[in-house]
C-alpha positions in Angstrom: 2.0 0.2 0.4 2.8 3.6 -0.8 -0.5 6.2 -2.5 -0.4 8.7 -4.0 2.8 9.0 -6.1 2.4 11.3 -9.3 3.0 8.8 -11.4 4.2 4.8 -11.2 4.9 2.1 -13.3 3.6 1.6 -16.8 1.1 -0.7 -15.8 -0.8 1.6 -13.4 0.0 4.3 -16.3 -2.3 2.2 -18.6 -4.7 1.5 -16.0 -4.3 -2.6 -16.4 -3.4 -5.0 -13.2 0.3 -6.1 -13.0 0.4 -9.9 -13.8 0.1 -11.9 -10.6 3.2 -12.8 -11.0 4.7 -9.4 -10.2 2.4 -8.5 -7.8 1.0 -9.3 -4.1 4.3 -12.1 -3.2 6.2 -9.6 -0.6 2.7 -9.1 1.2 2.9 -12.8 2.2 6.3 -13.5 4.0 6.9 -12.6 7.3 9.8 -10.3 8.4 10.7 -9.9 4.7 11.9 -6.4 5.1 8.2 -5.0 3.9 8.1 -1.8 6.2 12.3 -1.4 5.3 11.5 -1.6 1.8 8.4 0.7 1.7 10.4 3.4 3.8 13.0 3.5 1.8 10.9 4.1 -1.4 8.9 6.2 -0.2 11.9 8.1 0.8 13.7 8.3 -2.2 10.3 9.2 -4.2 10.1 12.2 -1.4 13.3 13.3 -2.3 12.9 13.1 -6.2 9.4 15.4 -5.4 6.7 13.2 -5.5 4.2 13.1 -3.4 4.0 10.4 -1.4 1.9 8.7 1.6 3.5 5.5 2.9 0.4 3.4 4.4 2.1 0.4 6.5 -0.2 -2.7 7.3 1.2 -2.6 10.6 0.1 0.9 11.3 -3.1 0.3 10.0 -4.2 -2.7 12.0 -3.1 -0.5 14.9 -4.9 2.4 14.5 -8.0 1.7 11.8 -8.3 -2.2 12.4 -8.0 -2.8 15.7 -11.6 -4.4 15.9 -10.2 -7.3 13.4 -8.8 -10.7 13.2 -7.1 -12.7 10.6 -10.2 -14.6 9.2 -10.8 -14.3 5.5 -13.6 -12.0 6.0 -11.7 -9.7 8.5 -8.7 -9.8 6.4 -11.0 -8.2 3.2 -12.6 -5.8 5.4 -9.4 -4.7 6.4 -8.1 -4.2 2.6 -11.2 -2.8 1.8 -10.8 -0.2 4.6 -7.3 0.3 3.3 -8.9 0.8 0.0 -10.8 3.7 1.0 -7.8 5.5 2.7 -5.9 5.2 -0.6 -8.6 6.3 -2.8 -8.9 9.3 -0.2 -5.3 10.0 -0.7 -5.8 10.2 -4.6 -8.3 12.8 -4.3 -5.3 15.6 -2.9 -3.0 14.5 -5.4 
């Protein structure tokens, strides 16, 4: 998940919610490249001078959900949490 770019696509321009569709499929399949992928985005938006945070699920069960499972309620405590780190992030943009 990458916060905090200057400025993405036209759907977060306009403030409305990608169609399900195009969002939230990647999130789903295991050792689909996720962390590859969002590394080498958040590279390339580096290098083109945005300002970037990369925020890897990984990393962040590791270090700010440890104290979780995988239940339903775990699992939307931990996007919640993941929620206020982003919206953190936004506030130095």
């Amino acid at each position: 998940m990458i916060a905090g770019a200057a400025e993405g696509p036209s759907s977060a321009r306009s403030g409305t919610a990608p169609a399900s569709a195009d969002y939230g499929v990647v999130h789903r399949l295991s050792a689909a490249g996720k962390t590859t992928l969002s590394q080498a985005v958040h590279e390339r938006l580096w290098a083109m001078g945005y300002k970037v945070e990369l925020l890897d699920g990984d990393a962040v069960r590791r270090h700010l959900s440890r104290d979780l499972g995988f239940s339903k309620q775990d699992r939307d405590e931990n996007i919640r949490r993941i929620g206020f780190v982003a919206e953190l992030l936004t506030r130095t943009a």
